[in-house]
N, C-alpha and C positions, 0 to 999 in steps of 0.2 A: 604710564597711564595715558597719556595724549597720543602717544603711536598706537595704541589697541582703540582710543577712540578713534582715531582719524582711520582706521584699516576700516573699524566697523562699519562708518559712515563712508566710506567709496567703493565698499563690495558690492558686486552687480549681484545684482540679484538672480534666481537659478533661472535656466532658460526651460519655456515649457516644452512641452512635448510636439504643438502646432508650429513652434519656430524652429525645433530644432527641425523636424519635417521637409521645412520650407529651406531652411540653410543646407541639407545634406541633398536635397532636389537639385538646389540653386548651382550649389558646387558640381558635380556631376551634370550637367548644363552646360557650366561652361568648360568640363572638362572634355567636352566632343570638340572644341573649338580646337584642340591638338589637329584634330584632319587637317589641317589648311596645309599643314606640313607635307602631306602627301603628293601635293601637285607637284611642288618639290622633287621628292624621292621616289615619285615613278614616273616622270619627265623622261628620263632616260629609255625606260620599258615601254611605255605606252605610243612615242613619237618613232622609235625606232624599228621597223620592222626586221629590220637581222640583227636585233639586240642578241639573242639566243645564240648566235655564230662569234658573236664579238668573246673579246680576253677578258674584257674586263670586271672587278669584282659584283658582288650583287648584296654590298654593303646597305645601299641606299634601300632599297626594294625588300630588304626582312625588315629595316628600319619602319619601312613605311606599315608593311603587313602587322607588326609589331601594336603601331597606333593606332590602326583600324579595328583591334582586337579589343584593344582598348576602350574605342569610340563602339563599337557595342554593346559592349557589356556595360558602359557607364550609360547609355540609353536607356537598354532596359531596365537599369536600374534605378536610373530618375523616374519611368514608368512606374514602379514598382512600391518608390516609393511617395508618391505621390497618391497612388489609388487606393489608400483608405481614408482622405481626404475628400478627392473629386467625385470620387463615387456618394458623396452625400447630396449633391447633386444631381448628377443620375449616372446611375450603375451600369446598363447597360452602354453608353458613350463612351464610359469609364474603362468597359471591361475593353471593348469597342481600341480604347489608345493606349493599352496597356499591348493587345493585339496586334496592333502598326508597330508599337517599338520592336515586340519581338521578332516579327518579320522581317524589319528594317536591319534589324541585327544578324539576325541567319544570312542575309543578302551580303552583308560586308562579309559574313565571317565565311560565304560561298566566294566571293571573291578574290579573299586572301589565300585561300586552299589554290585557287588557279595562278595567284602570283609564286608562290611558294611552289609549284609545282613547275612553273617555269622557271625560276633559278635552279631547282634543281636537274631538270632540262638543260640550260645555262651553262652548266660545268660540265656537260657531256659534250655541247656545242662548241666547247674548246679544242677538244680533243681533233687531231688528224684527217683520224680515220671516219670520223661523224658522216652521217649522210645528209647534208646538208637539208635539200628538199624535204626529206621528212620533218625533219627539227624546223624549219621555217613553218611549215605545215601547223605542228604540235604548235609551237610557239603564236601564231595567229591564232590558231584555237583557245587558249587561255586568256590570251589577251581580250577576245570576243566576249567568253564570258565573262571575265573582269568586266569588259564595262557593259554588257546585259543587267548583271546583277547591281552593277555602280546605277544604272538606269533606275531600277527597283526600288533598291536598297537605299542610293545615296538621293535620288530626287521624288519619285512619287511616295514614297513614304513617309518623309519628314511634311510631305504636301498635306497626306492625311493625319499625320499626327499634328500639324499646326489645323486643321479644320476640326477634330475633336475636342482637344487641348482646349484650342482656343475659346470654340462653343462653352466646353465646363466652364473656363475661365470668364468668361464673359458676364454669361448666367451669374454667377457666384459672386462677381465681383470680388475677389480673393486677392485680386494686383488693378491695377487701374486699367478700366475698359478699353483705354487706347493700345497697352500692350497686345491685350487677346484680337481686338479687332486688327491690326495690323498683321498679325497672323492668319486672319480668316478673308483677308486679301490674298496673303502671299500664296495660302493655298490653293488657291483658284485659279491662280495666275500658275502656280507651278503645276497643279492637277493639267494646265491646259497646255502649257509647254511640252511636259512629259505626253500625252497623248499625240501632239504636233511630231517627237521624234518616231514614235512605236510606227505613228502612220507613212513616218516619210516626212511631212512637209515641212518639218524643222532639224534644224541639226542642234548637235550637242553645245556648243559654243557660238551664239546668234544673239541679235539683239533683245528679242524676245524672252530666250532665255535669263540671259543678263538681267532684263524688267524684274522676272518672276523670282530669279536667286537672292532679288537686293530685301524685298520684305520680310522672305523666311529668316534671312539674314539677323536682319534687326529685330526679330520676336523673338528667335531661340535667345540673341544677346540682351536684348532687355528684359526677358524674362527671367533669365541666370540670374545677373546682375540682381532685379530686384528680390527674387528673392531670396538671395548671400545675403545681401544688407538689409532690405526692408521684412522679408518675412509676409504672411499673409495679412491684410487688413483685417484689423477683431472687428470693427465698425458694422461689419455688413451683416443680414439675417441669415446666410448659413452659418458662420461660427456663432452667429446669438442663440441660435437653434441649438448646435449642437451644446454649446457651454448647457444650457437651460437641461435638455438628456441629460446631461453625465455631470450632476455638482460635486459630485466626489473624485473625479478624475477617470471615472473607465472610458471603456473605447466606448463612444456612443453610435448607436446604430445606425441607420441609413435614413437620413431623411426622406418625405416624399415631397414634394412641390408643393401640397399644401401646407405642410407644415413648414418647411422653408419660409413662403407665402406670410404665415400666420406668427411668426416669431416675434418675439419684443423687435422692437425698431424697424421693424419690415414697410417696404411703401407702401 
């Protein structure tokens, strides 16, 4: 009898539907933070320009292809699942960084096609009889768009999705306004970086650069972070809003601004 109370009295209670949202976002978040690996495992391809003529294997370089596969589809899919959420804030913004992820992702996953397409280049480059010049040729050429698409893909994108993100966020106050403003820093700074390379007057690893990687840095990780453990604030006037729509549990619609605006507890 005392073990069936005490179970009773320490069960958590069910998790709603807005937390688990915010926990399945959060994770997937910081499941991108795997990339870091990759400076790693394609160190060898990227600094080497007669990587393609060498012996050696190209263990490191599917490894890495591997998690960038990964780090897309977990993008888009914190996108994904985010935007029945943010979008009660506004929709088109919403639709807007749901947009950047996917792109950002096609970009890694055009990447990975040219890394993978040089390993298998790679094991031809072994061979003898290989014609060297061509394969060094082919092999710069991947490599090129590798980091075209890394350009894209891995910097002006995450710039726009921490400026859309960030705006929902902000607006909504859903996580604490310091997260999303710090994102709507980095983006500007990295918006401004990445146009510095496309023009020339910056390179890829600069101080500049440096400035602008350290903010996006700390909004994707604090943002994960908060929402794994904390979940969205219920305090604020879009969830008073929605809760108020939907008292029976359905999906509730799209807010507009004014009614955001006009919700119980709103300023």
């Amino acid at each position: 009898m005392t073990t069936a109370v005490r179970t009773a009295a320490t069960k958590r209670p069910p998790m709603d539907s807005m937390r688990k949202t915010a926990l399945v976002a959060g994770i997937l978040y910081l499941i991108t933070f795997i990339s870091v690996a990759t400076l790693t495992l394609y160190g060898p391809v990227l600094k080497d320009p007669a990587y393609i003529l060498s012996s050696g294997g190209d263990t490191g370089l599917r490894w890495g292809a591997l998690i960038d596969v990964i780090v897309a589809l977990a993008g888009i899919g914190a996108a994904i699942t985010l935007y029945p959420v943010v979008r009660r804030q506004n929709e088109t913004v919403a639709l807007g960084f749901v947009t950047s992820r996917v792109i950002e992702g096609a970009m890694l996953l055009t990447g990975v096609v040219s890394l993978l397409s040089l390993a298998s280049l790679h094991q031809v480059g072994a061979a003898a009889d290989a014609d060297s010049t061509a394969l060094l040729t082919s092999g710069a050429s991947f490599v090129g768009t590798y980091n075209a698409a890394f350009l894209i893909g891995g910097t002006l994108m995450p710039a726009m999705n921490a400026l859309l993100l960030g705006y929902l966020m902000y607006r909504s106050s859903l996580v604490p306004r310091l997260i999303p403003a710090i994102g709507l820093v980095g983006g500007v700074l990295m918006t401004s970086s990445v146009i510095g390379q496309i023009l020339g007057i910056n390179e890829k690893i600069s101080v500049w650069s440096l400035i602008a990687l350290l903010p996006i840095f700390l909004w994707e990780l604090s943002l994960g972070l908060w929402m794994t453990f904390k979940g969205f604030r219920k305090d604020v006037p879009l969830m008073a809003a929605a809760e108020a729509q939907s008292p029976h549990g359905s999906a509730p619609a799209v807010l507009s601004p004014i009614a955001v605006a006009t919700a119980p507890g709103a300023a």
